[in-house]
MDTraj code that builds the backbone (N, CA, C; nanometers):
import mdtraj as md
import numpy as np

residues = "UNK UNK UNK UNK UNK UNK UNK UNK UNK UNK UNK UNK UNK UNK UNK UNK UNK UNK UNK UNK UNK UNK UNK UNK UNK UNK UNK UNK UNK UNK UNK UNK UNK UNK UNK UNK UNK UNK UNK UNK UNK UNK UNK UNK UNK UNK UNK UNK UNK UNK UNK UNK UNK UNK UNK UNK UNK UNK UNK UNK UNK UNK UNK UNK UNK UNK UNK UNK UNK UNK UNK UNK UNK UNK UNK UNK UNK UNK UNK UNK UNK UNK UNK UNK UNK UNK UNK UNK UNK UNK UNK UNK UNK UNK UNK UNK UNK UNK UNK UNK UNK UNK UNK UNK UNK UNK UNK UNK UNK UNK UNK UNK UNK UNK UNK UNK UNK UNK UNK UNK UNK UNK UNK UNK UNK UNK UNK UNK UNK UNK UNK UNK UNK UNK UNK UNK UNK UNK UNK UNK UNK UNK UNK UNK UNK UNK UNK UNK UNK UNK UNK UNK UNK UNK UNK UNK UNK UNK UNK UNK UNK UNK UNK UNK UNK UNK UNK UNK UNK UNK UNK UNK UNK UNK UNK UNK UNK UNK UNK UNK UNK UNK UNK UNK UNK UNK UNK UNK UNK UNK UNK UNK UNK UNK UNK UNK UNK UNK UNK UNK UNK UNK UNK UNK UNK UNK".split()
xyz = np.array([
    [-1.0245, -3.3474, 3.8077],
    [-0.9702, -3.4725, 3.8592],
    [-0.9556, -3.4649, 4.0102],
    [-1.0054, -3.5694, 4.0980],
    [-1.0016, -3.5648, 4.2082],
    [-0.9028, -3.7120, 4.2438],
    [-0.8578, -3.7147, 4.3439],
    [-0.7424, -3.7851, 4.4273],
    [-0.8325, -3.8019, 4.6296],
    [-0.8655, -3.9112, 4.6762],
    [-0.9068, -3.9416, 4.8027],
    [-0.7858, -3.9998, 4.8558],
    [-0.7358, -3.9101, 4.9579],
    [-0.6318, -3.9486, 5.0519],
    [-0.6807, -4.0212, 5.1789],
    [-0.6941, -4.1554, 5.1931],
    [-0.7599, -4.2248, 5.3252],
    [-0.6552, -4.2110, 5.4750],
    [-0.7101, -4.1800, 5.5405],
    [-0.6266, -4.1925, 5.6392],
    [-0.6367, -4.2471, 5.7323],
    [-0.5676, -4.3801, 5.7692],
    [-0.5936, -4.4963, 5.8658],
    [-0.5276, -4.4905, 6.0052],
    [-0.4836, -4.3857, 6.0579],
    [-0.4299, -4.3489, 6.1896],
    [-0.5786, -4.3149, 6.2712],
    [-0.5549, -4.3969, 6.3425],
    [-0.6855, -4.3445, 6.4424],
    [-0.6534, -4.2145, 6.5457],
    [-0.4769, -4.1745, 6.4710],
    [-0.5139, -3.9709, 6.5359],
    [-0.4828, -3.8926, 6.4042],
    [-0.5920, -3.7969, 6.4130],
    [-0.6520, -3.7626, 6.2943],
    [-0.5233, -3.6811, 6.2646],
    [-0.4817, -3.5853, 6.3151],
    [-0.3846, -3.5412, 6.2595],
    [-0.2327, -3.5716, 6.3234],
    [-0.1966, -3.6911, 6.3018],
    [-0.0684, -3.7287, 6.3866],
    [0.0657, -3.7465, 6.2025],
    [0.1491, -3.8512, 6.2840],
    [0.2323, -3.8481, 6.1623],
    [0.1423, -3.9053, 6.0125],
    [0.1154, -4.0066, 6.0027],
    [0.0145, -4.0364, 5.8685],
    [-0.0313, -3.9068, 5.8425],
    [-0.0976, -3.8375, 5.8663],
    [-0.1370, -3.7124, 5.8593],
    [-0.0554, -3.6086, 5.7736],
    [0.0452, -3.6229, 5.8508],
    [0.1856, -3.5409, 5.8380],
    [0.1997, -3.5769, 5.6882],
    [0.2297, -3.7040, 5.6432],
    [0.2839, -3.7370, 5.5191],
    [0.1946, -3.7446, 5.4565],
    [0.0531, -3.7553, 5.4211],
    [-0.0518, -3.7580, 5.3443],
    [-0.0191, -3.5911, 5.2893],
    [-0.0284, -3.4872, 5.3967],
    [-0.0521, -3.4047, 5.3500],
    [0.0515, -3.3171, 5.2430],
    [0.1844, -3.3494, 5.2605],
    [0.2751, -3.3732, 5.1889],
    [0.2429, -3.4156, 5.0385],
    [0.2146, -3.5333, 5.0446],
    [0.1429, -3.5795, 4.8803],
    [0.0458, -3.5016, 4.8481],
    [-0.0454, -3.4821, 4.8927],
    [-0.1436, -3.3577, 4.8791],
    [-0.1046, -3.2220, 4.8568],
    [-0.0039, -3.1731, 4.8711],
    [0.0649, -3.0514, 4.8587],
    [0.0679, -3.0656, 4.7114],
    [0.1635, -3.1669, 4.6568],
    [0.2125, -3.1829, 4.5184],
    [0.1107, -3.1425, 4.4480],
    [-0.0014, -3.2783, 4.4916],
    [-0.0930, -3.3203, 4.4012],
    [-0.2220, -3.1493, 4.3712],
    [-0.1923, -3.0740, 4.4756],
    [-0.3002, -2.9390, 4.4549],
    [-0.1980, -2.8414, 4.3713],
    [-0.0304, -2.8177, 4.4143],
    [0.0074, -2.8018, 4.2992],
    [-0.0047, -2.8168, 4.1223],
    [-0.0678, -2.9398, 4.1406],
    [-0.0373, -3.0051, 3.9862],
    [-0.1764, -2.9692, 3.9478],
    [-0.2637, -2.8910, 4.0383],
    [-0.4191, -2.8752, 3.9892],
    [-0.4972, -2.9835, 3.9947],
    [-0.4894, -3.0896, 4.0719],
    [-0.5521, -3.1686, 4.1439],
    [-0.6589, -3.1691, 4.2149],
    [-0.7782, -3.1851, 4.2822],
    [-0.8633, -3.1742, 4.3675],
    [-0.8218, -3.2835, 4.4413],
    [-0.8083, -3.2642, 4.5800],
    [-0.7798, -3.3627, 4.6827],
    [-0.9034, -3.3820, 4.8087],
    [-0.9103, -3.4592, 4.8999],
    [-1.0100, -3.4549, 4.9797],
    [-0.9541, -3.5890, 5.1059],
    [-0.9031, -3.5417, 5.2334],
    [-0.8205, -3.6223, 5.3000],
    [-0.9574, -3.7491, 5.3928],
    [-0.9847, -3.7650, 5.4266],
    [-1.0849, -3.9388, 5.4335],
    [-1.0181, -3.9582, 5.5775],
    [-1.0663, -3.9278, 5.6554],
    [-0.9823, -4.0176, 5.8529],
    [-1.1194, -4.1204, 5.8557],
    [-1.0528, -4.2102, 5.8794],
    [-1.0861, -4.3189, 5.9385],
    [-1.1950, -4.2903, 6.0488],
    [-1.1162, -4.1731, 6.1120],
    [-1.2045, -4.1518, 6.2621],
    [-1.1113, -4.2598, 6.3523],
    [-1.1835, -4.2499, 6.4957],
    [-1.0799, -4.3490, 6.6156],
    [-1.1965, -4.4489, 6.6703],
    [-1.3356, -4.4629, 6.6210],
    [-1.3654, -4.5698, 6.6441],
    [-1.4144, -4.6961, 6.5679],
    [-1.4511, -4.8191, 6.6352],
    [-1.4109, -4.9719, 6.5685],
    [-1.4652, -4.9774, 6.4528],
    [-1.3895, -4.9953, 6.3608],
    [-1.4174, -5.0632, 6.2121],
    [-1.4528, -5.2094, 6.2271],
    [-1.5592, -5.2812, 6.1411],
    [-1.5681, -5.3687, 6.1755],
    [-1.5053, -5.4604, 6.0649],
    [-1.4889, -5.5912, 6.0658],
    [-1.4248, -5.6245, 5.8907],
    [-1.5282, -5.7078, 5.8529],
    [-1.4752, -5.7667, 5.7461],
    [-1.5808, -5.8046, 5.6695],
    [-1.6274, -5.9413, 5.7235],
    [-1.7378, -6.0030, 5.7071],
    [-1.7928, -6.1164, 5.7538],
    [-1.8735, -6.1794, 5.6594],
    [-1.8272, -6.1640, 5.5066],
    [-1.8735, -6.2663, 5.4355],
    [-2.0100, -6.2624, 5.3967],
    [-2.0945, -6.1943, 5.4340],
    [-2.2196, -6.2110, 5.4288],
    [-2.2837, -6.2186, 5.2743],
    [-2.2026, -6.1643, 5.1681],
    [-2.2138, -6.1412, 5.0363],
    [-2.3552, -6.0313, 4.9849],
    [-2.4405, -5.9486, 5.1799],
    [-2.5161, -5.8751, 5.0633],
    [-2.4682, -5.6876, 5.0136],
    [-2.3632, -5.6850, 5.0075],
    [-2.3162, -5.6057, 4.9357],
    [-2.3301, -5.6101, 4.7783],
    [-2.3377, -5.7643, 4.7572],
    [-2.3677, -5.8006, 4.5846],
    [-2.4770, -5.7497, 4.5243],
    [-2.5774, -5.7872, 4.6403],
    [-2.7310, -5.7127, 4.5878],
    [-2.7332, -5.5530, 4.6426],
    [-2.6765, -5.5094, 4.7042],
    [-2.7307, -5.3654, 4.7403],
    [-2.6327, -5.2778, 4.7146],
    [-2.5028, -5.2855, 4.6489],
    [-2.3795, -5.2460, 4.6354],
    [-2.3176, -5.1712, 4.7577],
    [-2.3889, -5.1590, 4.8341],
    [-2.3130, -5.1449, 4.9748],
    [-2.3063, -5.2337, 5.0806],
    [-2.2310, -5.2227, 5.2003],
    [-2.2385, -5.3002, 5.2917],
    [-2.3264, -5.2868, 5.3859],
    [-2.3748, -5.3962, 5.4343],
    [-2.4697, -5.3491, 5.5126],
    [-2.4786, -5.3098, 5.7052],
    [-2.3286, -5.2983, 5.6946],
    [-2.2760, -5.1884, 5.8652],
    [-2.2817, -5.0618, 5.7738],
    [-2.3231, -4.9874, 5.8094],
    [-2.3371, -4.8914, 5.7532],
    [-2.2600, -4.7826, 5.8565],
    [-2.1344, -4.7370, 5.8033],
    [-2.0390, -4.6511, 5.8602],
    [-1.9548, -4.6066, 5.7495],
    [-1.7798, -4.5790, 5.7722],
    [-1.7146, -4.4921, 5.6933],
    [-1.6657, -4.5603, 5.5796],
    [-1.7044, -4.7248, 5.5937],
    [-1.7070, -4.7833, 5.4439],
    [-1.7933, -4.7161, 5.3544],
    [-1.9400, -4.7434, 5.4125],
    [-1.9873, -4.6712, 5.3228],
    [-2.0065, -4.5599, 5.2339],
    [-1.9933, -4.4807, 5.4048],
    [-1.9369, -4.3403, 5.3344],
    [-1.8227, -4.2775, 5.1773],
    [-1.7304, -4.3590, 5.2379],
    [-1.6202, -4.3743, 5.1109],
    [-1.6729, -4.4500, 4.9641],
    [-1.7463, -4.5430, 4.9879],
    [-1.7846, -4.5716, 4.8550],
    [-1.8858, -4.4950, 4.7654],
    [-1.9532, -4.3964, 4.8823],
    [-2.0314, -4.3036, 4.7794],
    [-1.9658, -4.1998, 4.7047],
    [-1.8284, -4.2027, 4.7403],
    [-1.7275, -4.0943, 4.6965],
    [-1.6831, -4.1650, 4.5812],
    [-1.6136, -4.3056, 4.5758],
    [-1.5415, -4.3358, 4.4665],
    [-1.5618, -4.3349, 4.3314],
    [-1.7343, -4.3498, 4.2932],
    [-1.7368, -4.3529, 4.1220],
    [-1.6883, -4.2110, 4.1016],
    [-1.7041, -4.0747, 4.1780],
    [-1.6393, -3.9158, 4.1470],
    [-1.5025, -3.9445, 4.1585],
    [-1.4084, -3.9970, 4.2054],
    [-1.2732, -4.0228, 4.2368],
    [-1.1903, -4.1079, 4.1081],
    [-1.0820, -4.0026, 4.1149],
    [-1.0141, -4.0437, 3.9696],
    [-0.9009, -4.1212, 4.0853],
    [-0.8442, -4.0993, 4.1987],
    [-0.7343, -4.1621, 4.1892],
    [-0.7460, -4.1792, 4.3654],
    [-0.6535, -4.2825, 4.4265],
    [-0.6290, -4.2918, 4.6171],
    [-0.5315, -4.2758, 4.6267],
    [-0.4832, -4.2889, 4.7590],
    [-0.3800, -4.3011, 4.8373],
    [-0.4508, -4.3247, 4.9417],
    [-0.3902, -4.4325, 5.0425],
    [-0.4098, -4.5145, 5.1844],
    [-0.3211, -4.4867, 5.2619],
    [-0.3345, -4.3960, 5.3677],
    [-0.2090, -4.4015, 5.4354],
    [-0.2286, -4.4744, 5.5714],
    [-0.1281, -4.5101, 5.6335],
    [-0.1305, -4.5961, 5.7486],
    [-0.0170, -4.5826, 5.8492],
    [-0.0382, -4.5874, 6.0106],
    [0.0709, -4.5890, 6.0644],
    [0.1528, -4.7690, 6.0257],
    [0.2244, -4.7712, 6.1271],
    [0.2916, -4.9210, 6.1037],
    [0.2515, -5.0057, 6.2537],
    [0.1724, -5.1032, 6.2180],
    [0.1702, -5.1723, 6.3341],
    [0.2140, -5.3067, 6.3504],
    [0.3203, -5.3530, 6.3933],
    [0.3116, -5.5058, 6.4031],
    [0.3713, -5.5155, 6.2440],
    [0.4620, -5.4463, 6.1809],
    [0.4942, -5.4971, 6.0744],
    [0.4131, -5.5247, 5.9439],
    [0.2745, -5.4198, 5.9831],
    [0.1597, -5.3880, 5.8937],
    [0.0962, -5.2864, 5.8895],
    [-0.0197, -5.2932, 5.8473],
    [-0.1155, -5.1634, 5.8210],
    [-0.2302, -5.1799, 5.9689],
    [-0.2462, -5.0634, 5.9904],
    [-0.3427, -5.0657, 6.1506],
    [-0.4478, -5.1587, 6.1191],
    [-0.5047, -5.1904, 6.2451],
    [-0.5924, -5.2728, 6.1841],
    [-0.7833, -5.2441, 6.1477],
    [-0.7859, -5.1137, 6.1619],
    [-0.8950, -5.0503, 6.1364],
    [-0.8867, -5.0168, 5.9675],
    [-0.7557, -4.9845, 5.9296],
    [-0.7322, -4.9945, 5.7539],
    [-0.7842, -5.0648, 5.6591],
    [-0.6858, -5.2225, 5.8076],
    [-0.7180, -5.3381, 5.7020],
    [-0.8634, -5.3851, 5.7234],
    [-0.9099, -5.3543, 5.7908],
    [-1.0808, -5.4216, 5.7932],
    [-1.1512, -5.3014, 5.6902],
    [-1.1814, -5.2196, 5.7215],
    [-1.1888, -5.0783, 5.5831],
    [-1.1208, -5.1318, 5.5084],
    [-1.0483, -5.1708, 5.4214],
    [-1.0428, -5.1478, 5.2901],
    [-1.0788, -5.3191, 5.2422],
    [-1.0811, -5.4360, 5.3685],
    [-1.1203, -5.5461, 5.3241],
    [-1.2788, -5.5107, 5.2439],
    [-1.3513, -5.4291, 5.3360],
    [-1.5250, -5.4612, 5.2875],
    [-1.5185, -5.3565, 5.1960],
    [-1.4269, -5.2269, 5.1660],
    [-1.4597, -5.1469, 5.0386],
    [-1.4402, -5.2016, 4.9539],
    [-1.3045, -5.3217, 4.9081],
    [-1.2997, -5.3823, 4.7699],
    [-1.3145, -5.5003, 4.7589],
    [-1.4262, -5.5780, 4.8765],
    [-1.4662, -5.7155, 4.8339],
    [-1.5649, -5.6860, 4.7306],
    [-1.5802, -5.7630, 4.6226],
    [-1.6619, -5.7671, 4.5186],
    [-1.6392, -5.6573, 4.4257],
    [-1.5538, -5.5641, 4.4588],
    [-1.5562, -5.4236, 4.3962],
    [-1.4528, -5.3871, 4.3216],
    [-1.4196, -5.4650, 4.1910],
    [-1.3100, -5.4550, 4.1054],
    [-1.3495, -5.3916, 4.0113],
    [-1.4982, -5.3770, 3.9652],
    [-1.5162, -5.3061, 3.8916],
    [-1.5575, -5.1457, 3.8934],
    [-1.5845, -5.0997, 4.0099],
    [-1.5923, -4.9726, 4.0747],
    [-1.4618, -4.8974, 4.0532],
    [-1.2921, -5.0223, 4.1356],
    [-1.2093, -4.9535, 4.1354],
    [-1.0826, -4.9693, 3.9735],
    [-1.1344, -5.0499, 3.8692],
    [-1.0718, -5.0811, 3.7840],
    [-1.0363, -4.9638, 3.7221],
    [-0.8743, -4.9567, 3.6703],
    [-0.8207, -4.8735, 3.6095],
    [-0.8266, -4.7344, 3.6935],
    [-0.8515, -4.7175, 3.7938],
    [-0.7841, -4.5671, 3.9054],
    [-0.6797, -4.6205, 3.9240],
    [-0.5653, -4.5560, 3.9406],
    [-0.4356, -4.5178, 3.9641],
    [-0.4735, -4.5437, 4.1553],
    [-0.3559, -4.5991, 4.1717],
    [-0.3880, -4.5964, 4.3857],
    [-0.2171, -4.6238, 4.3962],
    [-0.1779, -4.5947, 4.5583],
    [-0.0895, -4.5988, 4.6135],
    [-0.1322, -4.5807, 4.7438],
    [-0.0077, -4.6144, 4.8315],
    [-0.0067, -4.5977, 4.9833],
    [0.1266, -4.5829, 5.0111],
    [0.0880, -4.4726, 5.1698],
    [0.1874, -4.4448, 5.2167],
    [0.1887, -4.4876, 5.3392],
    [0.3354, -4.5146, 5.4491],
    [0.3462, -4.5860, 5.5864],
    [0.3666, -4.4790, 5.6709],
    [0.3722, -4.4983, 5.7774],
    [0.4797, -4.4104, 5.8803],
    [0.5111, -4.5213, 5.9785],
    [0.6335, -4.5262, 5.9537],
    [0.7012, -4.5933, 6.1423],
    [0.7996, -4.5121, 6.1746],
    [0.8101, -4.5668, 6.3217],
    [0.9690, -4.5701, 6.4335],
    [1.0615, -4.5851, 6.3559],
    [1.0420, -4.7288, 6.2554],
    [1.2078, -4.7721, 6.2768],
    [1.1728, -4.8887, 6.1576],
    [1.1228, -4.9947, 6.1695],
    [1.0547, -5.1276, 6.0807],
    [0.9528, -5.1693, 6.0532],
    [0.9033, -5.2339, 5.9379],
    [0.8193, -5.2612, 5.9036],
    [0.7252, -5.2045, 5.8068],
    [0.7865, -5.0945, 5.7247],
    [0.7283, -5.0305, 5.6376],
    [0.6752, -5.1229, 5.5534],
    [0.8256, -5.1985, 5.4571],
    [0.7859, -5.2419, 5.3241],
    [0.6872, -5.3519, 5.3263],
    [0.7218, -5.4145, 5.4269],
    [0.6017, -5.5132, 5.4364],
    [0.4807, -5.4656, 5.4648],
    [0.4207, -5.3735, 5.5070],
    [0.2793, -5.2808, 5.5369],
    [0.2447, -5.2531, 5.3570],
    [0.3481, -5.1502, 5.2757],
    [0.3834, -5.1419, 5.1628],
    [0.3225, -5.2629, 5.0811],
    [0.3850, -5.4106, 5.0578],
    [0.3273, -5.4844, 5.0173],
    [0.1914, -5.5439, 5.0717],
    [0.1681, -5.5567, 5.1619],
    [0.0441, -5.5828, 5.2244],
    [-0.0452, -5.4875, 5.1490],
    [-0.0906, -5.3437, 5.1904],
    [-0.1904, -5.2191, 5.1170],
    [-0.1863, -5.2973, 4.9433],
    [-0.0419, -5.2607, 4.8827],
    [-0.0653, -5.2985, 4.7519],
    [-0.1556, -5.4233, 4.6405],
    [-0.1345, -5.4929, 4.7354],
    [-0.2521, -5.6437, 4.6955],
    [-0.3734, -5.6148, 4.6700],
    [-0.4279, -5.5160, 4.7509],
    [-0.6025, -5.4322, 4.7206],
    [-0.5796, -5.3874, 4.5717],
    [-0.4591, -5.3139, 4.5364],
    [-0.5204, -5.2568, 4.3900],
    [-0.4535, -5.3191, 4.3035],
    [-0.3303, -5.4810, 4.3544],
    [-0.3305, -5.5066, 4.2022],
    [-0.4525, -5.6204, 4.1688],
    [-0.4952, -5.6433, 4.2331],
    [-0.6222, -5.7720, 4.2337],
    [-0.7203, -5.6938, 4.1994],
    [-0.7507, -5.5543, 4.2149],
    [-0.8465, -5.4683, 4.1438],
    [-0.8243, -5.4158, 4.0499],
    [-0.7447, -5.4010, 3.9671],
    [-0.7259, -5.3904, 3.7821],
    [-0.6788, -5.2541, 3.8331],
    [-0.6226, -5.1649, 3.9104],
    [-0.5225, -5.0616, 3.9293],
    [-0.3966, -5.0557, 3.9428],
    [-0.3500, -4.9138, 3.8168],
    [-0.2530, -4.8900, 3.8197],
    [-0.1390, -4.8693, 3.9440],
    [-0.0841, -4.9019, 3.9971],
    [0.0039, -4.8561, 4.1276],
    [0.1310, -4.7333, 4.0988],
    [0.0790, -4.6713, 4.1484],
    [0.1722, -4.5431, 4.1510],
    [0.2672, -4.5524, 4.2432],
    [0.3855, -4.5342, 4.2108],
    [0.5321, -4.5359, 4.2881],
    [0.5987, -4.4226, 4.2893],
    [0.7172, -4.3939, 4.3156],
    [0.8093, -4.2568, 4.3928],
    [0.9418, -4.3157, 4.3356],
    [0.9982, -4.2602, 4.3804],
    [1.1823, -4.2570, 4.4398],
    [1.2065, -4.3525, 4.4732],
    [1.1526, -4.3412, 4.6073],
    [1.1895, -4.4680, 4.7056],
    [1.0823, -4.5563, 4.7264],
    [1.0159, -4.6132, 4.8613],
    [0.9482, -4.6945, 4.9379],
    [0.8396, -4.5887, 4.9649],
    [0.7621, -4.5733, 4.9842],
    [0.6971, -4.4887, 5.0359],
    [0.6440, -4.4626, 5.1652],
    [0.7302, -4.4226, 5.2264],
    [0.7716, -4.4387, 5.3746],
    [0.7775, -4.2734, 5.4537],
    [0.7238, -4.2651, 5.5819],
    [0.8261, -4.1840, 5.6731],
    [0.8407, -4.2759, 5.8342],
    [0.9447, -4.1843, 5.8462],
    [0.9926, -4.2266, 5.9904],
    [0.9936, -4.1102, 6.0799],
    [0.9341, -4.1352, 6.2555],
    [0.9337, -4.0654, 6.3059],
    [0.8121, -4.0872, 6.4275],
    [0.8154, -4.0520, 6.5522],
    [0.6714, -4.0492, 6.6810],
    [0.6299, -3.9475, 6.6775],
    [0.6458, -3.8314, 6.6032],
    [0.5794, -3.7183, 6.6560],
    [0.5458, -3.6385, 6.4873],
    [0.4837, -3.5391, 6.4203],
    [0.4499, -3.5058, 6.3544],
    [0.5868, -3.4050, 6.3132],
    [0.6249, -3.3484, 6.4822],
    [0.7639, -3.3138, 6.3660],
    [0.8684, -3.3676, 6.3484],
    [0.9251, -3.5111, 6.4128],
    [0.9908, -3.5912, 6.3779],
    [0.9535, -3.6645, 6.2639],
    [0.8843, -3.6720, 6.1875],
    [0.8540, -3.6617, 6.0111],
    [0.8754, -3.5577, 5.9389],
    [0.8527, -3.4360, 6.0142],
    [0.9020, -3.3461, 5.9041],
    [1.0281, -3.3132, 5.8986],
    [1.1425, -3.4087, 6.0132],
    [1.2632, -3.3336, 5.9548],
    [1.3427, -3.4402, 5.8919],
    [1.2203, -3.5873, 5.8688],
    [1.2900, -3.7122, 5.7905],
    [1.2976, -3.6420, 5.6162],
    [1.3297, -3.5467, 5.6060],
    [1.3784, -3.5056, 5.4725],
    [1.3385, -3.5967, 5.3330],
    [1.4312, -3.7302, 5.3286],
    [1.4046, -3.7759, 5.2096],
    [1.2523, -3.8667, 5.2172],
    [1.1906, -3.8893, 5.3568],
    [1.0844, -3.9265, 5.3396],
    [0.9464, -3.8217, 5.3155],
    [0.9782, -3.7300, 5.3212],
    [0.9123, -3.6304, 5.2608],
    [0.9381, -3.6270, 5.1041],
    [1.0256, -3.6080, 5.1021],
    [1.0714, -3.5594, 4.9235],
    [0.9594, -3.6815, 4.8829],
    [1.0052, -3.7984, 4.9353],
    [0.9306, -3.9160, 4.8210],
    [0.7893, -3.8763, 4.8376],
    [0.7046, -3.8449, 4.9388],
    [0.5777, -3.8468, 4.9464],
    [0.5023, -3.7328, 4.8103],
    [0.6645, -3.5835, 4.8541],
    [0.6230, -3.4835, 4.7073],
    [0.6023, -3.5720, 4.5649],
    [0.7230, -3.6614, 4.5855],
    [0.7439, -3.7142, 4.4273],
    [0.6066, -3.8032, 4.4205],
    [0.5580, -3.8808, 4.4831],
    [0.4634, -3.9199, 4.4803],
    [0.3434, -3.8562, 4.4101],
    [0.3279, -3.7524, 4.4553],
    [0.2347, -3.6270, 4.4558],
    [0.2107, -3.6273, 4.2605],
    [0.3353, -3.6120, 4.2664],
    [0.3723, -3.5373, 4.1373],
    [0.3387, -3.6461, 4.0155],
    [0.3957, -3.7590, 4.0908],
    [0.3871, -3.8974, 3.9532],
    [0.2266, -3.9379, 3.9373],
    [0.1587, -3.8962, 4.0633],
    [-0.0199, -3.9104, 4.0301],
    [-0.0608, -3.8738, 3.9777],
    [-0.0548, -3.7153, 4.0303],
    [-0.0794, -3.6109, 3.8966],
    [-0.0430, -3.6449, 3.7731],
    [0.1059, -3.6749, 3.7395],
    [0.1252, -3.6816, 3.5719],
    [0.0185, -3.8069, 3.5183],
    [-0.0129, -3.9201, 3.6032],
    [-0.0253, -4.0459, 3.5626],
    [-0.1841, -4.0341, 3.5170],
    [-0.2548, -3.9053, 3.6336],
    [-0.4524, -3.9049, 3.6128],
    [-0.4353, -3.8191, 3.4609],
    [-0.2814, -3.7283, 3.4437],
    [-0.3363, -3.6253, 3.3557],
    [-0.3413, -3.7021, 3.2276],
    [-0.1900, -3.8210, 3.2456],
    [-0.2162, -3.8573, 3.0895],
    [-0.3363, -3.9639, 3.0791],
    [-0.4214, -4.0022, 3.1490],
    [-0.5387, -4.1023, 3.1500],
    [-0.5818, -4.0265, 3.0970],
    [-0.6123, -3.9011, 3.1223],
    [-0.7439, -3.7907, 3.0901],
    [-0.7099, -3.7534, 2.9293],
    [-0.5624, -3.7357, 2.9348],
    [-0.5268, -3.6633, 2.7935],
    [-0.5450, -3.7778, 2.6309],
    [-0.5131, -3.9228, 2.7224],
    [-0.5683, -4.0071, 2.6296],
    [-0.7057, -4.0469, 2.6349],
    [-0.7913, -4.0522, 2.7017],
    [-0.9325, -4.0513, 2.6849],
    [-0.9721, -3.9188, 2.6119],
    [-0.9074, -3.8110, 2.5593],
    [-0.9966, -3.6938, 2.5123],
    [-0.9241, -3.7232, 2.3380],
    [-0.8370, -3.8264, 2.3670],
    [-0.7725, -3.8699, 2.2059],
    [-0.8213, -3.9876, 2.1224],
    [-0.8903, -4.0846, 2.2497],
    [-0.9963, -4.1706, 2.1847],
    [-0.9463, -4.2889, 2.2439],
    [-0.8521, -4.3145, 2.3364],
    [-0.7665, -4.3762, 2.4125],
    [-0.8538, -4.5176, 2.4676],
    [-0.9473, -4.5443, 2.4824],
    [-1.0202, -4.6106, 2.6413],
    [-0.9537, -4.7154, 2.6894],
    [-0.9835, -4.7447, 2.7799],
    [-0.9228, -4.8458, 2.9043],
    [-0.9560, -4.9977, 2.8285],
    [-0.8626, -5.0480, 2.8765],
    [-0.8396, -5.2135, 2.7662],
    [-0.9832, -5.2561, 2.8048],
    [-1.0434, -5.3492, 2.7258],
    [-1.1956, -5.4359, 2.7561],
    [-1.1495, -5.5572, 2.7818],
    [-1.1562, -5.5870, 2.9634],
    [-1.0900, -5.7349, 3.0058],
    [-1.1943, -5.8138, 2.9438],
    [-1.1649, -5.9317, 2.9660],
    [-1.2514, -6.0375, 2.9724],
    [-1.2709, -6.1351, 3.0464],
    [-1.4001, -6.1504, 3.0458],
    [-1.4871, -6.2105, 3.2009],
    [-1.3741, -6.2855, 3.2763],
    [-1.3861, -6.2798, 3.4045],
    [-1.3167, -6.3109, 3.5104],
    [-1.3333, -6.4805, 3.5325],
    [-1.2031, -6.5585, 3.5060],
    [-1.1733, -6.7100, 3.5227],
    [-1.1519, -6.7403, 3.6224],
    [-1.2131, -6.7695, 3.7801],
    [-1.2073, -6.8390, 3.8762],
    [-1.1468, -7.0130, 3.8587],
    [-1.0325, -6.9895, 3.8855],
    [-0.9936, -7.1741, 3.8703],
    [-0.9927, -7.2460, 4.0202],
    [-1.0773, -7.3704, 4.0391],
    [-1.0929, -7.3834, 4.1754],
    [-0.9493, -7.5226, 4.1672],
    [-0.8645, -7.5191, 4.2569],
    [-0.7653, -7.6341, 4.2682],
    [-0.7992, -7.7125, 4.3405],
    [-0.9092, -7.7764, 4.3692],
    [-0.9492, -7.8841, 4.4497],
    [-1.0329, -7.9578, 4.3402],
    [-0.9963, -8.1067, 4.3210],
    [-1.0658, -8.1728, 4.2005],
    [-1.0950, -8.3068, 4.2835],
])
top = md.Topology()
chain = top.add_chain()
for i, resn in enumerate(residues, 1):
    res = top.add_residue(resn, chain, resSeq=i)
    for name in ("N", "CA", "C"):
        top.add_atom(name, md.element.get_by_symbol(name[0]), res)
traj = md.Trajectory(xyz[None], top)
């Protein structure tokens, strides 16, 4: 079982960093395979509609979107981490993860995902709800903690001495792990994933 930790700080190893790797601790504890994903520090572009991702299943900027989507059918589970900007997710995140899951509900249906923040001071939970909308509109489970899934702090070790925002990132760690093992333990019992049915677009303009 593998777990892709994205990391949307355009400094590769700054605080996001800090707390990703934290969840990653747990999660290699629990016998996990992990694999941390940077963004990198230059421009993501977002999506522009073009729809030929439909025919070629990729996009056609060809950069660390792509890259990441050749990873996901091997990938049992995510995590997104992000600094806090403006009371959101950076904005190289949100353009990355707009063009990885336009059209792509069925790639990411039924993986387990979560995200984690880092700020100063405000604006976590709303970053928090913002990330989360990608995987409940994609038929994924959302994995939760303790708390919020949060740290606070400007410097890498001003996160590590936010204590309980660490603990949650462990607990995090830990509730993924349990959540891929029992997917796995009920698929080897005869378990499979519910069979939706076809997708109802209702247009409100009549």
């Amino acid at each position: 079982m593998k777990v892709i930790l994205v990391n949307g700080s355009p400094h590769e190893k700054g605080c996001t960093y800090t707390a990703l790797k934290e969840v990653e601790s747990s999660l290699n504890k629990n016998g996990i395979e992990t694999e941390i994903f940077w963004l990198g520090n230059k421009p993501v572009s977002g999506c522009i509609g073009c729809g030929s991702c439909s025919k070629t299943g990729k996009c056609f900027i060809d950069d660390k979107v792509n890259e990441f989507l050749a990873k996901v059918p091997e990938t049992d589970g995510f995590i997104f981490g992000t600094p806090v900007h403006f009371a959101g997710s950076s904005g190289m995140l949100s353009s990355f993860m707009d063009r990885a899951f336009y059209g792509r509900r069925n790639l990411f249906s039924n993986k387990p995902a979560s995200c984690i923040t880092s700020c100063r001071r405000g604006g976590a939970t709303a970053t928090i709800d913002r990330i989360n909308k990608y995987f409940g509109i994609s038929n994924m489970p959302i994995v939760s903690s303790q708390y919020w899934n949060m740290v606070h702090g400007n410097t890498p070790e001003q996160v590590k001495q936010d204590e309980e925002g660490m603990q949650t990132m462990r607990t995090l760690g830990n509730n993924m792990a349990w959540l891929l093992k029992s997917i796995e333990a009920g698929k080897k019992a005869g378990i499979e994933p519910p069979k939706n049915e076809p997708i109802i677009s209702t247009n409100f303009i009549r």
